[in-house]
Wavefront OBJ file of the C-alpha trace (Angstrom):
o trace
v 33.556 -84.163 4.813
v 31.247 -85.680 7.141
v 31.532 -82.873 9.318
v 30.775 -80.239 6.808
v 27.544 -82.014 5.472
v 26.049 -81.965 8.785
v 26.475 -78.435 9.185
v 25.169 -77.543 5.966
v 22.141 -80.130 6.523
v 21.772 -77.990 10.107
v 22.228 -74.608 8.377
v 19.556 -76.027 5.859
v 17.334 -76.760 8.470
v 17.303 -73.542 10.043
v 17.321 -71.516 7.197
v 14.030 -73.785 6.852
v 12.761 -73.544 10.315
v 12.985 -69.997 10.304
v 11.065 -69.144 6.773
v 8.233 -71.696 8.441
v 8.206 -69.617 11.611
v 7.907 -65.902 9.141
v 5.288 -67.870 7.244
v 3.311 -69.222 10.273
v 3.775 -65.328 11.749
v 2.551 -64.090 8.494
v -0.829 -66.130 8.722
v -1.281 -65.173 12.249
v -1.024 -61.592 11.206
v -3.282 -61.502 8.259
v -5.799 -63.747 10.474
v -5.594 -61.439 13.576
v -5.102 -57.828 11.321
v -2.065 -57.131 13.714
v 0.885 -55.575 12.105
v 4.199 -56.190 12.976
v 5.882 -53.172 15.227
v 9.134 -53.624 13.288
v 7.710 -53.011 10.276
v 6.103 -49.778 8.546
v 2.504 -50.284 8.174
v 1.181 -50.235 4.557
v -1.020 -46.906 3.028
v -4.291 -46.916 3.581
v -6.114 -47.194 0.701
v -8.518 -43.991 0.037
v -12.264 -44.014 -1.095
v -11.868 -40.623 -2.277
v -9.350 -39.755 -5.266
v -6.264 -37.369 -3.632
v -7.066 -33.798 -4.950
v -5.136 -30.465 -4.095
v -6.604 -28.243 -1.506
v -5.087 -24.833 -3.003
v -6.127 -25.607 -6.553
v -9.203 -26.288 -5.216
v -10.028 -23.079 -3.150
v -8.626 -21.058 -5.694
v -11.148 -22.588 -8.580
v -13.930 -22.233 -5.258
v -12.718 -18.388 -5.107
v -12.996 -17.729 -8.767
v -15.995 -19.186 -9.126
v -17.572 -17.363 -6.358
v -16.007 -14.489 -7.853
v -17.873 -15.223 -10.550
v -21.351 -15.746 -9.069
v -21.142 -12.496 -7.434
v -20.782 -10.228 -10.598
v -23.980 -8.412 -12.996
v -22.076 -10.396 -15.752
v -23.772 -14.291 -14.436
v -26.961 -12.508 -13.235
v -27.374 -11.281 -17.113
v -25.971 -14.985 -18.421
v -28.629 -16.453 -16.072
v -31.317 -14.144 -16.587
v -30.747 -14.794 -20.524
v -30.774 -18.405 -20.035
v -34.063 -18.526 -17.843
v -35.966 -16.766 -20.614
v -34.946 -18.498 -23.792
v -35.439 -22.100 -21.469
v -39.002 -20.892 -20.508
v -39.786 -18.893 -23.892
v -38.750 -22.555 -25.727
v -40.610 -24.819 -23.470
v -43.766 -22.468 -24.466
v -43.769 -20.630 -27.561
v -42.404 -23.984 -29.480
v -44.510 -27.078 -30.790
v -44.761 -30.241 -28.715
v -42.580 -32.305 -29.999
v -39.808 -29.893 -29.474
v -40.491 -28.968 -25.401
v -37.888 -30.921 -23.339
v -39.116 -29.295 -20.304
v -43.276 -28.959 -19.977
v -44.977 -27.016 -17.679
v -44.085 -26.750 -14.187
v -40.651 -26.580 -15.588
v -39.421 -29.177 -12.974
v -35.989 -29.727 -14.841
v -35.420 -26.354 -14.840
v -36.206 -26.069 -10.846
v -33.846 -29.204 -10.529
v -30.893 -27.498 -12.694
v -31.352 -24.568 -10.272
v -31.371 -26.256 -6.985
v -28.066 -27.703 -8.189
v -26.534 -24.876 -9.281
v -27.608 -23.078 -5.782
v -26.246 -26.467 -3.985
v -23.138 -26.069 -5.201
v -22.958 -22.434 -5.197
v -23.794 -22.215 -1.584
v -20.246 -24.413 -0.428
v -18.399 -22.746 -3.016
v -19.050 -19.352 -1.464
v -18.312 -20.590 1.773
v -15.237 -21.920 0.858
v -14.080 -18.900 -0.531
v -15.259 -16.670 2.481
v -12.591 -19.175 4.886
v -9.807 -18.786 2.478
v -10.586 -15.053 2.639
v -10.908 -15.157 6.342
v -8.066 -17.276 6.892
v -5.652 -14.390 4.475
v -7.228 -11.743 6.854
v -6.417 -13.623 10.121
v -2.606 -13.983 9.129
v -3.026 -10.273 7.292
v -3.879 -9.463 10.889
v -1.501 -11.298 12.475
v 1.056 -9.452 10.451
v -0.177 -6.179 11.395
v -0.200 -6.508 14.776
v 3.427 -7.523 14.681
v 4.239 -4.685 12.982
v 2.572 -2.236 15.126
v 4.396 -4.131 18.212
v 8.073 -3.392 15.918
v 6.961 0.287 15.595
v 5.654 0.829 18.856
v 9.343 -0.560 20.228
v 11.223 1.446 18.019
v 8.999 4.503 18.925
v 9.661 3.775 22.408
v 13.237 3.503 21.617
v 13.779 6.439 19.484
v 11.504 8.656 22.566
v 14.165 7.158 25.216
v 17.607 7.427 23.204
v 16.496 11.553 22.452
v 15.437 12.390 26.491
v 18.760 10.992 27.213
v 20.674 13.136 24.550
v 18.415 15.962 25.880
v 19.309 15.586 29.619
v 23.084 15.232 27.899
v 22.958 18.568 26.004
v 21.496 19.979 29.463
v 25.131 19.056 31.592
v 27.301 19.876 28.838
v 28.524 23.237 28.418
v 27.650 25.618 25.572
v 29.892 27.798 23.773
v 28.185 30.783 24.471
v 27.983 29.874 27.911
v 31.738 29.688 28.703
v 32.437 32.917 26.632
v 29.843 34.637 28.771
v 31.665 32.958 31.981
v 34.921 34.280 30.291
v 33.994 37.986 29.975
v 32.826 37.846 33.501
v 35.857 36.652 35.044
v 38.155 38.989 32.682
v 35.775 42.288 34.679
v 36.127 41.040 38.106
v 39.647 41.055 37.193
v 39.886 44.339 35.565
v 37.988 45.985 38.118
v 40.045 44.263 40.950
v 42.870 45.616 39.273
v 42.083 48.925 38.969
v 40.598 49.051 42.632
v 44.113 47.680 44.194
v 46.544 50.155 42.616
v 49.803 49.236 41.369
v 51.788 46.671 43.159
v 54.493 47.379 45.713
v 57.736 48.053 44.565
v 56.637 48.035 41.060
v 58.505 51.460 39.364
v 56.883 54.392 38.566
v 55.598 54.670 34.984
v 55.768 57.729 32.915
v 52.958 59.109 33.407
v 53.694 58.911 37.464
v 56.922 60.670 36.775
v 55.719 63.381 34.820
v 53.063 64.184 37.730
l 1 2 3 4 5 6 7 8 9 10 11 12 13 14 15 16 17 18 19 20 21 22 23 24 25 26 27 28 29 30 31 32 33 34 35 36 37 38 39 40 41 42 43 44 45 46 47 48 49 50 51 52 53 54 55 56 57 58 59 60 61 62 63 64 65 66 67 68 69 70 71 72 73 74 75 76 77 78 79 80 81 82 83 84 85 86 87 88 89 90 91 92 93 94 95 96 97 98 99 100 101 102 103 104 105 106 107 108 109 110 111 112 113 114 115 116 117 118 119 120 121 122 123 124 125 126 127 128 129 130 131 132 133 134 135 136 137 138 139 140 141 142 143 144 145 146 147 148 149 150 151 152 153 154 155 156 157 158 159 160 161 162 163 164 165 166 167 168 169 170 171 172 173 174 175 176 177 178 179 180 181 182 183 184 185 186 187 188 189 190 191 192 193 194 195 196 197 198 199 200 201 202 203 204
């Protein structure tokens, strides 16, 4: 019994020795801003909220899309005149923007601060789809100008076949020229020797 108290004392005092030394490692760490290499280091926290980039460029393309269409020049136009035509033609009182009209200059120098990244935005995206749109072409036109080169090769060779091989017409001309050598080689030797008489010999 003795025995096993001691151990579990020493075990005790271990398990104790060893949650000082993680505590006294933990200290050291937060008071150095080391992390430990056998752990994963925590996120960074972000000043700016997380946002996605696609949603983004496509609400950047849209609205660029937008700016460049008669449609926003005739909303704008519209809404110059009735702010300016307000600001004039009505009493006092009711003006929210008095001559020189400086919230309406400060409305439109944010509209055209905004406008300007917006439109550049969209012009990268647009660039970036014609760079891979490019990309894509050129491959192609490598694929076709292979199989071109492919097709072109494979029908010389069949052509330079055709060439060797020999066409009908060409052995039944061959034919009909051996079959009158041998005719007239036949007719210019006479009959064989010892070959009898036919009846037309005998009858001469």
């Amino acid at each position: 019994m003795a025995e096993r108290d001691g151990n579990r004392e020493r075990d005790r005092d271990g398990a104790e020795r060893e949650r000082d030394r993680e505590r006294d490692r933990d200290r050291e760490r937060e008071r150095t801003g080391r992390a430990r290499l056998d752990q994963p280091r925590a996120a960074r926290r972000r000043l700016l909220p997380e946002y996605d980039p696609d949603a983004f460029g496509r609400l950047s393309e849209e609205i660029a899309r937008f700016l460049g269409t008669g449609r926003f020049i005739v909303w704008m136009t519209v809404v110059i005149i009735v702010w300016l035509g307000w600001n004039v033609l009505m009493p006092g009182p009711l003006r929210f923007d008095e001559y020189p009209f400086i919230f309406l200059t400060l409305m439109l120098s944010l509209q055209a601060s905004y406008a300007a990244p917006l439109i550049l935005l969209a012009q990268n995206r647009q660039d970036d789809r014609d760079r891979v749109n490019l990309e894509q072409d050129r491959k192609r036109n490598e694929r076709s100008i292979a199989d071109t080169e492919f097709l072109t090769r494979e029908i010389a060779s069949l052509r330079m076949g055709l060439g060797e091989v020999a066409t009908r017409d060409w052995i039944r001309s061959e034919l009909q020229d051996v079959l009158k050598e041998l005719e007239q080689h036949g007719t210019a030797s006479g009959p064989a020797p010892g070959t009898p008489p036919g009846p037309s010999d005998q009858d001469r």
